[in-house]
C-alpha positions in Angstrom: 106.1 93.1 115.3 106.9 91.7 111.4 109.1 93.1 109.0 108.3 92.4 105.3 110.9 92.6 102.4 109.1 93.8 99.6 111.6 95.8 96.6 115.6 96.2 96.2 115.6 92.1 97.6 118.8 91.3 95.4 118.2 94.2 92.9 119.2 97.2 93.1 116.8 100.0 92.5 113.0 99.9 93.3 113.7 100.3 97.5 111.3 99.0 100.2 110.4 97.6 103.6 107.5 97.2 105.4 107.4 97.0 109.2 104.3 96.3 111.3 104.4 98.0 115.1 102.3 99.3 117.6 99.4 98.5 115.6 100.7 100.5 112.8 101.7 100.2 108.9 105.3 101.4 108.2 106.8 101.8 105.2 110.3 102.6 104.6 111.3 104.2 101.3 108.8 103.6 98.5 110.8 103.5 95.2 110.7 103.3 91.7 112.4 100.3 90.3 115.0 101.0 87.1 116.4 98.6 84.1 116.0 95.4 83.8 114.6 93.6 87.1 115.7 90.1 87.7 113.0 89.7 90.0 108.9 90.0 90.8 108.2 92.0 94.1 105.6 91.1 96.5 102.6 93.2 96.9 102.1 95.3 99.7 100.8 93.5 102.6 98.0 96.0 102.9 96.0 98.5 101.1 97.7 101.3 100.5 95.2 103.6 101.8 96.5 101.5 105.5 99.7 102.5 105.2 99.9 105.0 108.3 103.9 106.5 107.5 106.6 106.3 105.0 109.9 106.7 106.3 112.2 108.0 103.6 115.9 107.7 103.9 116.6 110.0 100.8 115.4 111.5 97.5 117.2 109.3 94.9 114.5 108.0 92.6 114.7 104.4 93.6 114.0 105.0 97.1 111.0 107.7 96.1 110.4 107.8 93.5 106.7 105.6 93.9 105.4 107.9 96.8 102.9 109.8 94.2 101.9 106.1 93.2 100.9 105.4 96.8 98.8 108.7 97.4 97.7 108.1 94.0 96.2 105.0 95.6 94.9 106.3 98.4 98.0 107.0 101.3 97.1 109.7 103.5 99.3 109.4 106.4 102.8 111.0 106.7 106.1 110.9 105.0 109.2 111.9 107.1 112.2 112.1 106.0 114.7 115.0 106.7 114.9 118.8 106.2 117.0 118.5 103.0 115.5 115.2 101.6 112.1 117.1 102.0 113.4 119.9 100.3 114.6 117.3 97.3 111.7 115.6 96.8 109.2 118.8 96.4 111.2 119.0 92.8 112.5 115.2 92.1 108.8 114.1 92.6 107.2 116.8 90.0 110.1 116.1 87.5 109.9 112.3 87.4 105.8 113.0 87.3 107.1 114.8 84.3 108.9 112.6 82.9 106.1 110.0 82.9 103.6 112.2 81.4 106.0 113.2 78.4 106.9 109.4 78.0 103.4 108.6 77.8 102.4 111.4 75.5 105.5 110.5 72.8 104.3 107.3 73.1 100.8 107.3 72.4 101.9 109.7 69.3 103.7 107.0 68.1 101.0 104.5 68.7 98.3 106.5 66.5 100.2 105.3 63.5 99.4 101.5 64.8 96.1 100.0 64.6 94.9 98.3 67.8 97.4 99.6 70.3 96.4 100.3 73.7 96.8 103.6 75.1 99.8 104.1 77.1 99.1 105.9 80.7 101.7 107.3 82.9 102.5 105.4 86.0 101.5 108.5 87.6 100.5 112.1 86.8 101.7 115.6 88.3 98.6 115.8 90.6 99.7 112.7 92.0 103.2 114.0 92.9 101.8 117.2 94.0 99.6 115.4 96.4 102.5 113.3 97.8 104.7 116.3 98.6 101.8 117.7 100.7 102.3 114.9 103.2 105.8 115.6 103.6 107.3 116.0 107.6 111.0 117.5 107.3 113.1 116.6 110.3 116.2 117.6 111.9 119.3 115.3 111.9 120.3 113.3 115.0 116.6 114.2 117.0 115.2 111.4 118.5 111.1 112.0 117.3 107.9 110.2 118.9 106.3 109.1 115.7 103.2 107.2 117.9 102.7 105.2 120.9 105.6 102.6 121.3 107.6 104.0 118.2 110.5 106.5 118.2 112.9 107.2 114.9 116.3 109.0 114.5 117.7 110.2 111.3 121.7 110.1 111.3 123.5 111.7 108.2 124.8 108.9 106.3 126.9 110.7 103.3 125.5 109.4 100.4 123.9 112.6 99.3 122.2 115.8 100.2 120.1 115.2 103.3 120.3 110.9 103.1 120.0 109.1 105.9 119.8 106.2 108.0 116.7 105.8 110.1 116.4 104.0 113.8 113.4 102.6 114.7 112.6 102.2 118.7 109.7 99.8 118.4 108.1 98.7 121.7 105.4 95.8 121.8 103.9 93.1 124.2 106.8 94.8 127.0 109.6 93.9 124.4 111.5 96.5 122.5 113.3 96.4 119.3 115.5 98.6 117.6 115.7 98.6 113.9 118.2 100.7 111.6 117.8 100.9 107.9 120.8 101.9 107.0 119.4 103.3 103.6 122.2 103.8 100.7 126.2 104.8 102.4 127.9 107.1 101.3 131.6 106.9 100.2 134.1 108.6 102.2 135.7 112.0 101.1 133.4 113.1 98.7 133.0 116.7 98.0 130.2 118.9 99.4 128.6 116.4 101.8 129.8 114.9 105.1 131.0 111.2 105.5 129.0 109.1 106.7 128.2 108.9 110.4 128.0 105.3 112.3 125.2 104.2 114.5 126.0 102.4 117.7 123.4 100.5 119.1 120.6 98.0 117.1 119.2 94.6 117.7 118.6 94.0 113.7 120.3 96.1 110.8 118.7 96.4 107.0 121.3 97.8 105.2 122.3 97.8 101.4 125.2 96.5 100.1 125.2 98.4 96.2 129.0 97.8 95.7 129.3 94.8 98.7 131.4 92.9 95.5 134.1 95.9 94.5 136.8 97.9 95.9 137.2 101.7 95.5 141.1 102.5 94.2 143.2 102.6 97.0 144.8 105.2 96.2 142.2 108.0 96.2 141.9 109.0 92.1 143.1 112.8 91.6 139.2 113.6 89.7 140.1 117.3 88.9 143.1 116.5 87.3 141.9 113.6 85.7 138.7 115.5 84.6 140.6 118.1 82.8 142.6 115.6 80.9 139.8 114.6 79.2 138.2 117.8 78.5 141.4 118.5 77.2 142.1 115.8 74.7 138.4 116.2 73.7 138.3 119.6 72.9 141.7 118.9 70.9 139.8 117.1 68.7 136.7 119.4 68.3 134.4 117.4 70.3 132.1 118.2 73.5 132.5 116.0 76.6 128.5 115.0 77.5 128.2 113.7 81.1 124.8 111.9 81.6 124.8 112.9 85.6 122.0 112.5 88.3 120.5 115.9 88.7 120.7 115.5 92.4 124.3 114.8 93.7 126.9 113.7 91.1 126.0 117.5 88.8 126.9 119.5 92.3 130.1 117.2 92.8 131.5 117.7 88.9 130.5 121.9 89.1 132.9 121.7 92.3 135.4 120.2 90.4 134.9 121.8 87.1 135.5 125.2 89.6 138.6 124.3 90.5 139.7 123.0 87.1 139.2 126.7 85.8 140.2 128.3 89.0 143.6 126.6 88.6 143.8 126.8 84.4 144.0 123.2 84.0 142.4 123.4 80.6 145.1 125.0 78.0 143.7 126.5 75.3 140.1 126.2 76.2 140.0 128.4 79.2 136.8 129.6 79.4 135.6 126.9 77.9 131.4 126.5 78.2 129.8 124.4 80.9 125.9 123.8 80.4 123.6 122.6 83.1 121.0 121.1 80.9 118.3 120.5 83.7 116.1 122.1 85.4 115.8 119.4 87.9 119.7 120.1 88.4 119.4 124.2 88.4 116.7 124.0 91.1 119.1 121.3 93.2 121.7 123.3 93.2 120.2 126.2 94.8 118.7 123.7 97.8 122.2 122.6 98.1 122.9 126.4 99.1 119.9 126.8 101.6 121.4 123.3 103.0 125.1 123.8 102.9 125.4 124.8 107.2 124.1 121.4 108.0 125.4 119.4 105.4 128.5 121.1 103.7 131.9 119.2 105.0 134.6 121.4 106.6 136.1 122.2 103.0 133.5 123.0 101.1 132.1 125.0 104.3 135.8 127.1 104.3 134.9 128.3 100.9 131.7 129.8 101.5 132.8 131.3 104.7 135.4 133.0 102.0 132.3 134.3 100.1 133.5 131.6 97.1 130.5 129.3 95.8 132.0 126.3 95.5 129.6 125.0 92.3 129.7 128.0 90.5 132.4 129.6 88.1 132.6 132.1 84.8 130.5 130.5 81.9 128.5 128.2 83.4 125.3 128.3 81.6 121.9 126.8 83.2 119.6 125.7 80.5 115.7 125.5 81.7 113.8 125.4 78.8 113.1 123.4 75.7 114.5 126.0 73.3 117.4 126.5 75.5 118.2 122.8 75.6 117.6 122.3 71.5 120.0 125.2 70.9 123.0 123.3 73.0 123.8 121.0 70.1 123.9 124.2 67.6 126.7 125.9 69.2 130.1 125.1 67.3 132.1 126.0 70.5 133.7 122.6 72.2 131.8 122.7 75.5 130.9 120.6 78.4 126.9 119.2 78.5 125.7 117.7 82.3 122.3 116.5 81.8 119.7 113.9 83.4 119.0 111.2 83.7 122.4 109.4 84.9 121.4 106.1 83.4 120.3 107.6 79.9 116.7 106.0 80.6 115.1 109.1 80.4 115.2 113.1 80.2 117.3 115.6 78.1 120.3 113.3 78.2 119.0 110.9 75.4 118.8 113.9 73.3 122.3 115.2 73.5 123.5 111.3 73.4 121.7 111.2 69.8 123.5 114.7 68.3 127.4 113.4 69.9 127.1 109.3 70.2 128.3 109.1 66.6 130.8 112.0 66.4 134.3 110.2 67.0 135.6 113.5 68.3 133.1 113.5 71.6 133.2 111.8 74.7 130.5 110.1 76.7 131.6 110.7 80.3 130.1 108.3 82.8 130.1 109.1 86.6 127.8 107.0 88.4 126.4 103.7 88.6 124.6 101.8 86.3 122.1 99.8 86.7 121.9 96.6 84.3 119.8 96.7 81.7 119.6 100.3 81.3 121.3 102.3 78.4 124.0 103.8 80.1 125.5 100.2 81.3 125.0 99.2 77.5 127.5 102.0 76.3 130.0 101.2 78.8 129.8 97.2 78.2 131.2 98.7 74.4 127.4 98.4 72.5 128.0 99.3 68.8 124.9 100.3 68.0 122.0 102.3 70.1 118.4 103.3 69.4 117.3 106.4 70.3 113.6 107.9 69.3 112.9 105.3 67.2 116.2 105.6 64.9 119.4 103.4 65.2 122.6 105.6 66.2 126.6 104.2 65.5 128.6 104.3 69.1 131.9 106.3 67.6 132.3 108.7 70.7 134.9 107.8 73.3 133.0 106.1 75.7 134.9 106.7 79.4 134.2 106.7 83.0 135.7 108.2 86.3 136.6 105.2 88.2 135.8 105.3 91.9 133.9 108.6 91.6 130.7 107.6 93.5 128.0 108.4 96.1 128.6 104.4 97.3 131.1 102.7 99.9 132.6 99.9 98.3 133.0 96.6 100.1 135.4 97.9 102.9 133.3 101.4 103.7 130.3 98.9 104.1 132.0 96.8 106.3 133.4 99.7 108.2 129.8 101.2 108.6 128.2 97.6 109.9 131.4 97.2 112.3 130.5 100.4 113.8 127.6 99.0 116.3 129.4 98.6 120.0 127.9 95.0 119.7 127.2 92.7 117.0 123.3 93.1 115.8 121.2 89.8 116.5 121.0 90.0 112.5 122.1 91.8 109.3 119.8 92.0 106.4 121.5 92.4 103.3 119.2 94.1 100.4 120.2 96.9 97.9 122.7 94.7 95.4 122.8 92.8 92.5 121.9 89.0 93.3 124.9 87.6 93.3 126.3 90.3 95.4 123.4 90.4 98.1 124.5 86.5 98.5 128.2 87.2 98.6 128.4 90.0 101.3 126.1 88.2 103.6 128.4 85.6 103.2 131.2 87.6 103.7 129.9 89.1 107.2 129.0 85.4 108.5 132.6 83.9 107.7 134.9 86.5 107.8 133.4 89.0 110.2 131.1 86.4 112.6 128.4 88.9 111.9 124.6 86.7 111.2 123.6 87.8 107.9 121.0 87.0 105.7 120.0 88.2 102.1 116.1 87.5 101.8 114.3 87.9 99.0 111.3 89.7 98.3 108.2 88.3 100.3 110.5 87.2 103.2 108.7 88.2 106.7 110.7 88.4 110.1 109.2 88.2 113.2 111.3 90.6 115.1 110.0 89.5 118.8 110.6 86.3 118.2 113.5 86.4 116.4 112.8 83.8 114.0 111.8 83.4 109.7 107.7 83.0 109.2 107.8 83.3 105.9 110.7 82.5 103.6 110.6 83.8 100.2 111.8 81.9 97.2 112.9 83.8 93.8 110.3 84.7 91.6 112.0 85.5 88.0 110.2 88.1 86.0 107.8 86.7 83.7 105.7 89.3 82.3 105.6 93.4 81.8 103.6 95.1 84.8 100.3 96.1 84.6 99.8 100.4 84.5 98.6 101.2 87.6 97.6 104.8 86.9 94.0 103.3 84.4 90.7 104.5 85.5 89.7 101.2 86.8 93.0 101.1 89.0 92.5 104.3 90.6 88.8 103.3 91.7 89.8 100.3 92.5 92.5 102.7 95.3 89.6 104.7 95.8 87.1 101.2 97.0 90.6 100.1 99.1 90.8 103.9 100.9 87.1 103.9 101.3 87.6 100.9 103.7 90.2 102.5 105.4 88.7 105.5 106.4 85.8 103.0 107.7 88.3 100.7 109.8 89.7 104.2 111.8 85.8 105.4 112.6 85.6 102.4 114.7 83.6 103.3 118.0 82.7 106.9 116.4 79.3 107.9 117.6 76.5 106.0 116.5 74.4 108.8 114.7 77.6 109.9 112.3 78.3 105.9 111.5 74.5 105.7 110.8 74.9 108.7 108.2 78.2 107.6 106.9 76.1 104.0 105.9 73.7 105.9 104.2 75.9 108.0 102.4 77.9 105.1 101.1 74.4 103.2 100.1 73.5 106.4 98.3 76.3 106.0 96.3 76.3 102.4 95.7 72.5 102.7 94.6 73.5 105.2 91.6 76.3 103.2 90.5 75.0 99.4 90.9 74.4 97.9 87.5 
């Protein structure tokens, strides 16, 4: 029974384990790294096309957003995750396919006028994502579920967005059991919409993140509505429109509910009825799964609305913007307005587009409201960059650049250690993943001395033997040194299809004799056409 650390090992985005059980290839989470990565991840132990189930703890990008990669490459078993997350990831997986395909189109325009460059290919293509999705279980919160022989999993609602989770793994081997909990990413406490998050009880060894393990929340709870209008306020005093690059999934529901009750209580003089465009389709299709999801998700407050027939992410003049046209037109509207657009980083989307018609108007505001990851545009405008390029052309910073401090989807240091101090008895061992290097190293520090909890931050290679207790493989650091191979070229994808071919030989082991003989003949059919 091993447990491999393979992505978000002192980074932050790009989340994943693997855990070997029962004879079977776990994954947990499979996602997409973002910015500037400190670090090289360790292949996969095993072929893709081995892997028998993903466990996914949420839909965020960088904890999915490499599950079309995988079928892409030849994954065919199961990906559970829960009823909402499912729901989630049928649209964040075709939009981020999306994405990639665009990128890779723009680029390859701009690469005809070059001599000699290669063709650019996207990571992965809609077909890919589509193909994914199709191996998506949904499950019920807080259901214990047999997965195979000798493994059970829970999902517990974890309140770090619609449907997230952390997963328990009942693994039983040689007569010994183990209990694992990924605690996936926790949630901050009083957030609108969603619950807090829930605490698990029992575990023998914890893998939990530790995204803000370095930083305090205010302790005084920020007022965001009123602090939210003050700023659309002064803004549209000065003529401007206040653009808030916003994760389509999450941080967009939480700013309609309070942009609602910003115009429900006519905070905003002057400006009433002021213009609020949802510039996303990925957002507009989100917010209705947030309604089919609200019973089992919604806290008590935002519940006690909608049993008053109110929607609490919806209001007079909000305007959803789904296509191209629609989005173009935006920036040609006079009126001071309010734009919410993907992606919340500014690496990618509709968001770069409305950054490059308001960056250098010194009446706007950029509006920031979630993380940001290093290296990606959205930390460089709040670390007061001068200068940005966007398609190709330089653009002057002269917007007010601001954020809403404390306004996100994370516990800070004291929520995490709240969450971890939750078990009834210590875990035999904490694994700290999900932060920044130097953070990783400081909270596991943090929970050894000050809490007497055994921590350890590994690195990305790092196996555990989880029967024995002990390190077999200690990884050291391995700086990144060179730009990733594209994984979605022809050769790639038969190289997936040679790795799945010798997976679906490995399960027909002790099949009947006559089909294996066929199968043979088949494959040296095959091999006879194509051998040079």
């Amino acid at each position: 029974m091993k447990l491999i650390f393979i992505g978000a090992d002192h980074e932050v985005t790009g989340s994943c384990h693997y855990l070997n059980a029962c004879g079977k290839h776990i994954l947990v989470d499979y996602g997409m790294e973002q910015g500037v990565n400190a670090f090289e991840n360790c292949d996969l132990p095993v072929a893709e096309s081995m892997i028998d189930y993903v466990l996914l703890t949420h839909a965020h990008v960088d904890h999915s957003g490499m599950l079309p990669l995988l079928s892409a490459r030849g994954f065919r078993g199961q990906i559970l995750t829960t009823e909402a997350t499912a729901d989630l990831c049928s649209i964040m997986l075709r939009d981020c396919a999306h994405i990639q395909m665009q990128e890779a189109e723009w680029k390859n325009r701009k690469a005809k006028r070059s001599s000699g460059v290669e063709p650019h290919e996207p990571v992965y293509t809609m077909e890919d994502a589509e193909n994914a999705i199709k191996r998506i279980v949904p499950c019920p919160y807080d259901t214990k579920i047999d997965l195979c022989d000798g493994i059970q999993i829970r999902f517990t609602d974890v309140g770090h967005l619609l449907g997230s989770s952390s997963i328990e793994v009942w693994a039983t081997e040689e007569g010994q059991m183990r209990k694992i909990v990924f605690s996936g990413d926790i949630g901050n406490k009083n957030q609108p919409l969603i619950k807090d998050p829930a605490k698990t009880e029992e575990a023998d060894y914890v893998v939990m993140e530790s995204t803000y393990g370095d930083r305090l929340h205010p302790t005084d709870r920020p007022d965001y509505v009123r602090e939210l209008a003050r700023i659309l306020q002064e803004t549209f005093e000065r003529g401007g429109n206040v653009v808030i690059p916003s994760f389509a999934v999450g941080r967009t529901q939480e700013i309609l509910y309070f942009i609602r009750k910003i115009k429900e209580d006519k905070l905003v003089q002057g400006h009433g009825n002021f213009p609020v465009y949802v510039d996303s389709p990925l957002a507009v299709e989100a917010t209705g799964i947030f309604h089919k999801n609200e019973i089992s998700c919604f806290d008590e407050e935002a519940m006690s609305l909608v049993k008053q027939g109110i929607n609490p992410i919806a209001f007079p003049n909000l305007r959803l913007s789904i296509t191209s046209d629609e989005s173009k037109a935006i920036n040609f509207e006079n009126t001071p307005k309010v734009i919410i657009s993907a992606s919340g980083m500014c690496e990618a989307g509709r968001i770069r587009h409305h950054l490059k018609h308001n960056l250098w108007r010194p009446e706007c505001t950029i509006l920031f409201v979630g993380y940001q990851a290093v290296g990606t545009l959205g930390r460089m405008l709040i670390e007061g960059t001068d200068e940005v390029k966007l398609f190709g052309e330089p653009i002057e910073v002269r917007a007010q650049i601001k954020t809403m401090a404390g306004l996100s989807g994370h516990a800070d240091k004291d929520g995490l250690i709240e969450w971890v101090e939750g078990f009834k008895e210590k875990p035999r061992k904490v694994f700290v993943v999900h932060g920044e290097d130097s953070v990783c190293k400081a909270f596991a520090e943090c929970l050894q001395v000050e809490h007497g909890i055994k921590a350890y931050a590994p690195y990305s290679g790092t196996e555990f033997n989880l029967l024995s207790g002990k390190l077999e493989y200690e990884a050291a650091p391995i700086p990144v040194a060179k730009k990733a191979k594209t994984v979605s070229d022809v050769f790639t994808r038969l190289m997936a299809a040679g790795q799945r071919l010798l997976a679906v030989i490995r399960k027909n082991e002790g099949g009947a004799n006559k089909d294996l003989a066929k199968f043979a003949d088949q494959i040296n059919s095959l091999c006879d056409k194509w051998e040079p």
